[in-house]
Structures are given as C-alpha cells and as structure tokens.
NUVEXDREN-914907 format. One record per residue: x, y negated, z negated of N, C-alpha, C, O, CB in turn. Coordinates in steps of 0.1 Angstrom, whole numbers, m for minus. Atoms other than C-alpha are relative to their C-alpha. Glycine has a CB too. Example, Ala and Ser with C-alpha at 12.3 -4.5 7.8 and 13.67 -1.06 7.14 Angstrom:
REM NUVEXDREN-914907
(site (9; 12; 0); (123; 45; m78); (9; m12; 0); (19; m12; m7); (m10; 0; m12))
(site (m9; 11; 0); (137; 11; m71); (m8; m11; m8); (m3; m22; m9); (4; m5; 14))
This chain:
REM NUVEXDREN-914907
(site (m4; 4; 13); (146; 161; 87); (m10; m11; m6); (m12; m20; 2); (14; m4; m1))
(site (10; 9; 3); (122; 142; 67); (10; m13; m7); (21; m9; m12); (m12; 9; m11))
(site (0; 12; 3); (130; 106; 56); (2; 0; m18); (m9; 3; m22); (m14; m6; 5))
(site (4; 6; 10); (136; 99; 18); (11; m6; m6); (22; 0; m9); (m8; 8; m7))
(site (m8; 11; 8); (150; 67; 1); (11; 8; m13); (6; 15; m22); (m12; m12; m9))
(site (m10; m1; 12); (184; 75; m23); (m5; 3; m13); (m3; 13; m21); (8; m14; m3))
(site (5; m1; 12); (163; 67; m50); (m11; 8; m3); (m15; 7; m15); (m1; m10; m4))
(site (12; m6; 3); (132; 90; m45); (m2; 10; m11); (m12; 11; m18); (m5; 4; 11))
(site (m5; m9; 13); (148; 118; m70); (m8; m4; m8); (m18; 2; m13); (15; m1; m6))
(site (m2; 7; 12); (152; 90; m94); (m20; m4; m7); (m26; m4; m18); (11; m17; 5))
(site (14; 8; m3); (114; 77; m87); (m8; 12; m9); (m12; 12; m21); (m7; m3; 20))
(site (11; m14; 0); (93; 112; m86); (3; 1; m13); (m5; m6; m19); (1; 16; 10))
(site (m4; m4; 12); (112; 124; m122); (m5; m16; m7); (m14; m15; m15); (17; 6; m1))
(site (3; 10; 16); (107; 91; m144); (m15; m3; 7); (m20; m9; m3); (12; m20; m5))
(site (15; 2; 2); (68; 86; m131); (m7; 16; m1); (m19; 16; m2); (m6; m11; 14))
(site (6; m16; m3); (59; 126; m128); (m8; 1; m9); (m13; 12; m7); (9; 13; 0))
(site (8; m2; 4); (38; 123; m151); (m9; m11; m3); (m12; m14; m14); (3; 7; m6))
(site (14; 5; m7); (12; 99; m136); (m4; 6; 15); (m9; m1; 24); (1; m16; 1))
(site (7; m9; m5); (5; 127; m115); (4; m12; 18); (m3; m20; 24); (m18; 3; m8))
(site (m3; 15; m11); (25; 103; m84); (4; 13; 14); (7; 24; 12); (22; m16; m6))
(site (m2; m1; m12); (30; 112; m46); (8; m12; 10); (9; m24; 8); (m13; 3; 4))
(site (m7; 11; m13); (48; 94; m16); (m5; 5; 14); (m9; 15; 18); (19; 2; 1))
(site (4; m4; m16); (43; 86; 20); (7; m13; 7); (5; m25; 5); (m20; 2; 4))
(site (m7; 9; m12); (64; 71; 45); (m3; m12; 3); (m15; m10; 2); (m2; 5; 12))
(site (3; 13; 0); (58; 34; 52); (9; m11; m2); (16; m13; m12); (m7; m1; m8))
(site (m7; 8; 1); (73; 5; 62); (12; 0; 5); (18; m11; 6); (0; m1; m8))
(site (m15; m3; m1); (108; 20; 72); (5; 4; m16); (17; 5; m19); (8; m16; 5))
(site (m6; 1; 5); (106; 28; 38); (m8; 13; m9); (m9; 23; m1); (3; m14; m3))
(site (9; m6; 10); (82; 50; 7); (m11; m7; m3); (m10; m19; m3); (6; 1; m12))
(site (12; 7; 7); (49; 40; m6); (2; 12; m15); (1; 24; m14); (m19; 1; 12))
(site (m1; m11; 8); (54; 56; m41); (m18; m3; m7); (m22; m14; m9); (17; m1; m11))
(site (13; m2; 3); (15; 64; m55); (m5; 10; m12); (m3; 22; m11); (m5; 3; 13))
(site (4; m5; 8); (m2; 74; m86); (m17; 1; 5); (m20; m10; 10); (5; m7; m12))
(site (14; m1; 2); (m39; 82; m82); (3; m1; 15); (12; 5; 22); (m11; m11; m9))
(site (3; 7; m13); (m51; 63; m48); (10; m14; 2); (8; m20; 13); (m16; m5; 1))
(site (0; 10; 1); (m31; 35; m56); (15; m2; 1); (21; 5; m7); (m7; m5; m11))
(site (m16; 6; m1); (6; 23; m49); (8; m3; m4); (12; m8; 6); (5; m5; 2))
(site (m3; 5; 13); (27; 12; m78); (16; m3; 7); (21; m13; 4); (m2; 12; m16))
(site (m14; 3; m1); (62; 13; m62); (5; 1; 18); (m1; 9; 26); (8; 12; m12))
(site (m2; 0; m14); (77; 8; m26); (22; 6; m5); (30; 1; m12); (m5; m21; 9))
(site (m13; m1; m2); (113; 23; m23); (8; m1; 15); (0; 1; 24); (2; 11; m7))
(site (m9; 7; m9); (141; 13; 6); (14; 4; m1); (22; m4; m4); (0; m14; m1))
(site (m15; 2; 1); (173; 28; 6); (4; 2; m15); (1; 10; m24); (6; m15; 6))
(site (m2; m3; 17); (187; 23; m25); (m8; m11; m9); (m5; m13; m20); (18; m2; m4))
(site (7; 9; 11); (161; m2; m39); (m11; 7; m1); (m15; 17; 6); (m4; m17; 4))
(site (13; 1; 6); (131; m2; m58); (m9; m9; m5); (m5; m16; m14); (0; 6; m7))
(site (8; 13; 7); (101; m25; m65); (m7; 8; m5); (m9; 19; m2); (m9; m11; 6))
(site (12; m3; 6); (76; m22; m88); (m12; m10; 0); (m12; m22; m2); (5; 4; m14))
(site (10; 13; 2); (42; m36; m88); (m6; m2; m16); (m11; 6; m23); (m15; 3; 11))
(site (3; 3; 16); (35; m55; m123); (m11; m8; 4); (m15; m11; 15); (13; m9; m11))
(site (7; 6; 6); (11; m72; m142); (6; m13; 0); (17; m14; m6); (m3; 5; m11))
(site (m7; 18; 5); (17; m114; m140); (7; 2; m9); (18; m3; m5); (m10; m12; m7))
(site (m11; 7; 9); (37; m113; m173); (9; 11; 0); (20; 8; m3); (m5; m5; m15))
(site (m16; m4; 1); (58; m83; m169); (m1; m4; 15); (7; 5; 20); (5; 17; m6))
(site (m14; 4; m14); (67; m98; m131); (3; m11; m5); (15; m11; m3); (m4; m3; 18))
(site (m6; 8; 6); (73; m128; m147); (14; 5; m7); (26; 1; m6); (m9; m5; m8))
(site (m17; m1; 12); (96; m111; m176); (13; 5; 10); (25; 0; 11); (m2; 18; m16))
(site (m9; m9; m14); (113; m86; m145); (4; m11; 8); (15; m8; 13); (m12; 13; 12))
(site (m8; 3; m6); (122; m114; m127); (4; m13; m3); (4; m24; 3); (m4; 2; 11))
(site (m12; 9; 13); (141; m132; m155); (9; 8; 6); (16; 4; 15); (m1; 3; m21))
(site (m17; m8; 0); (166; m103; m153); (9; m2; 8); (4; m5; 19); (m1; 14; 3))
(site (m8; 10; m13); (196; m115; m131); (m1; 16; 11); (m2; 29; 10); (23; m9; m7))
(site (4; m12; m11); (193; m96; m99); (m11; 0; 4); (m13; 4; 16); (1; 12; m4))
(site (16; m7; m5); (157; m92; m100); (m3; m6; 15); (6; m13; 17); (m14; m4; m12))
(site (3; 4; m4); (140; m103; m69); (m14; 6; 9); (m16; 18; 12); (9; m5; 3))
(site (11; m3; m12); (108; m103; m44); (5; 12; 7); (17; 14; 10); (m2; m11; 12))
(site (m6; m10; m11); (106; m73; m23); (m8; m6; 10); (m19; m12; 9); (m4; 18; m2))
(site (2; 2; m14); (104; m79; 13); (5; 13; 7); (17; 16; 7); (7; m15; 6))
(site (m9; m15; m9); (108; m44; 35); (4; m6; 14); (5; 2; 23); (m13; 17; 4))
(site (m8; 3; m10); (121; m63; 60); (6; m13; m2); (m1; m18; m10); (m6; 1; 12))
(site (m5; 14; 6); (146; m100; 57); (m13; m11; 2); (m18; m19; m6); (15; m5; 10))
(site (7; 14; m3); (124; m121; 72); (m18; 2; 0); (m27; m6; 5); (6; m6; 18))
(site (13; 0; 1); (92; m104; 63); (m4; m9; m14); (4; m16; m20); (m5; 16; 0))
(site (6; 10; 8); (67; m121; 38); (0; 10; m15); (m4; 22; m15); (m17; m6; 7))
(site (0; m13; 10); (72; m105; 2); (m12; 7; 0); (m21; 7; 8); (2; m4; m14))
(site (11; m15; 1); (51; m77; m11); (m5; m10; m13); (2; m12; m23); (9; 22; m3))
(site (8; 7; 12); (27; m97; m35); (1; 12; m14); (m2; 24; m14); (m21; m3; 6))
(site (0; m8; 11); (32; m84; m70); (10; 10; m3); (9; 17; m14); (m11; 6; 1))
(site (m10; m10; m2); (63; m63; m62); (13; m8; m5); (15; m19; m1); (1; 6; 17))
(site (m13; 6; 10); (95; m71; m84); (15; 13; 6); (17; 24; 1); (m6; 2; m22))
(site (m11; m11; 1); (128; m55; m67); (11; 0; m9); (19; m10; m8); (5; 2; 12))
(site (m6; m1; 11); (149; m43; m97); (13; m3; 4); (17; m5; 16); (m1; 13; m5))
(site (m11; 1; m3); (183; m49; m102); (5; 16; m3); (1; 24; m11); (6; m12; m8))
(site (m7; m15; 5); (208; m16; m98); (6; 1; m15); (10; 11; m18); (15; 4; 11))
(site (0; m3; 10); (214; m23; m133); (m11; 7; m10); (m9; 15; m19); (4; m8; m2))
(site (10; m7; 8); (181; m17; m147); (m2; 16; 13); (m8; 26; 10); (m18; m14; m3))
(site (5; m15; m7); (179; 12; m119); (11; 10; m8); (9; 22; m10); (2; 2; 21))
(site (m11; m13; m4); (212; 30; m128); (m1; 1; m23); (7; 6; m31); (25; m7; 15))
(site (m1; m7; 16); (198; 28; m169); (m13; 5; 0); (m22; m3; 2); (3; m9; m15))
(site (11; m11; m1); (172; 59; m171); (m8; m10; m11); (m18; m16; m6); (6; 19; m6))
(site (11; 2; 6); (156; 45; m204); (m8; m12; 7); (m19; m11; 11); (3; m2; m13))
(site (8; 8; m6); (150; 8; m190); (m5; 1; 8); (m16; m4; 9); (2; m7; 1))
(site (9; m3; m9); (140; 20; m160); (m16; 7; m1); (m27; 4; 3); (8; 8; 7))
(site (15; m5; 3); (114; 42; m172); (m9; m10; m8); (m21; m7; m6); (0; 14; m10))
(site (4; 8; 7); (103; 15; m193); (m11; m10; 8); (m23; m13; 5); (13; m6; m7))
(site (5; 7; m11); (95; m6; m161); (m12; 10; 9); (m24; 7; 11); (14; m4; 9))
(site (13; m13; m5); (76; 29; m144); (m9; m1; m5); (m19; m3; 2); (1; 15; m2))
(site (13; m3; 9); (54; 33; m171); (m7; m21; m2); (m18; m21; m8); (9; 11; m21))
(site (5; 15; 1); (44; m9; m172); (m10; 3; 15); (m22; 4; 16); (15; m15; 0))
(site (4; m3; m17); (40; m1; m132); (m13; 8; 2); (m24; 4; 7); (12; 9; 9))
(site (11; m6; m6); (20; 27; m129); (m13; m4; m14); (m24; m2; m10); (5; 19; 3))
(site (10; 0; 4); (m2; 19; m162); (m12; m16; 5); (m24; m18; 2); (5; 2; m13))
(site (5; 14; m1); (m12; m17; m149); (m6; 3; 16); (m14; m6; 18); (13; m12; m1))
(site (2; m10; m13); (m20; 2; m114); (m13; 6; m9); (m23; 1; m12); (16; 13; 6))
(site (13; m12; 7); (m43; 30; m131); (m12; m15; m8); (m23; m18; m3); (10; 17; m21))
(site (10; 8; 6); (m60; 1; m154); (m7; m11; 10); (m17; m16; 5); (6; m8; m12))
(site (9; 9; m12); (m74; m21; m123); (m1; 12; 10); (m12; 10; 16); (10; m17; 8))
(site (11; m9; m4); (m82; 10; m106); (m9; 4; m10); (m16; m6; m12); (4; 13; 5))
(site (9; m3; 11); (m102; 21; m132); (m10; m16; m7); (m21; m15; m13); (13; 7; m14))
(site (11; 8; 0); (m118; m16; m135); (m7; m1; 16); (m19; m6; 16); (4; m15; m7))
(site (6; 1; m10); (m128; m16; m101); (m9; 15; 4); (m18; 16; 13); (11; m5; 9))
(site (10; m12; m2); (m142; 20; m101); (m15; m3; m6); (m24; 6; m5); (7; 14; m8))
C-alpha cells in the first residue's frame, strides 16, 4: 500500500494546475511543481514554502507555525505549517497554493 498524507487529495486538486507531483520523504510528502518543492505534507498538516512577506503574513495567523517533520528536528527554512483552519477553507487555502507554488516557479526561473 503506498503511503499518502490525509491531506494529499486536498494538495494535488488546489495546486493541479502547476503541473505538481509528490514523492515520499521525510516520513512524510515532498509536494513539487516543476523540479522544485513548494509544499511538505505529514499526516494531517501542511506547509507551504513562501516568499519573506507572505511567511511573515502566514505566520500572523493564530495557529500558524514552523514546520519541523520531526519534534525535535530543526525547522524546514521557509516552510509555514498552516492552521486546520486555513486548511479546512478551500478558497483561503488555495489562496496560500498559488503564493507557494508561484514564488517557487519565479526563483527557479531566476536561477535558470
């Protein structure tokens, strides 16, 4: 039986169209647009990797916090894990996807 987080459904459908894939990692998902990694899922969480000011704004939200895929590992630089409130509302959630994977695609695309 293959492995996949609660939330991977939720993941694949609101980024599917930045053309995204997954792969095992961590104990957990590497979720991936292009070459590049935009989201880690765990069970029932999700991070997203932002841009300085939206991880700043994302972890205003109460709830929000660092992802670490394990307690006592060292966070995931740049990774904001959501609160189940912004997960369990489709629009804000997508709202956060699309910040994720475009800020992802635009620093691949300066480093290409």
């Amino acid at each position: 039986m293959v492995y996949r987080p609660l939330r991977y459904e939720q993941m694949m459908k609101a980024a599917e169209a930045y053309d995204v894939r997954a792969r095992r990692m961590f104990g957990g998902m590497g979720v991936y647009t292009g070459e590049r990694m935009f989201a880690f899922l765990i069970g029932e969480e999700i991070a997203l990797k932002l841009a300085p000011g939206d991880y700043e704004s994302a972890m205003e939200i109460p709830g929000a916090s660092e992802m670490r895929p394990e307690p006592d590992a060292d966070p995931m630089r740049e990774y904001v894990k959501l609160p189940k409130a912004v997960l369990d509302n489709a629009e804000t959630f997508m709202v956060w996807v699309e910040k994720s994977c475009e800020y992802v695609q635009r620093r691949a695309s300066q480093s290409a």
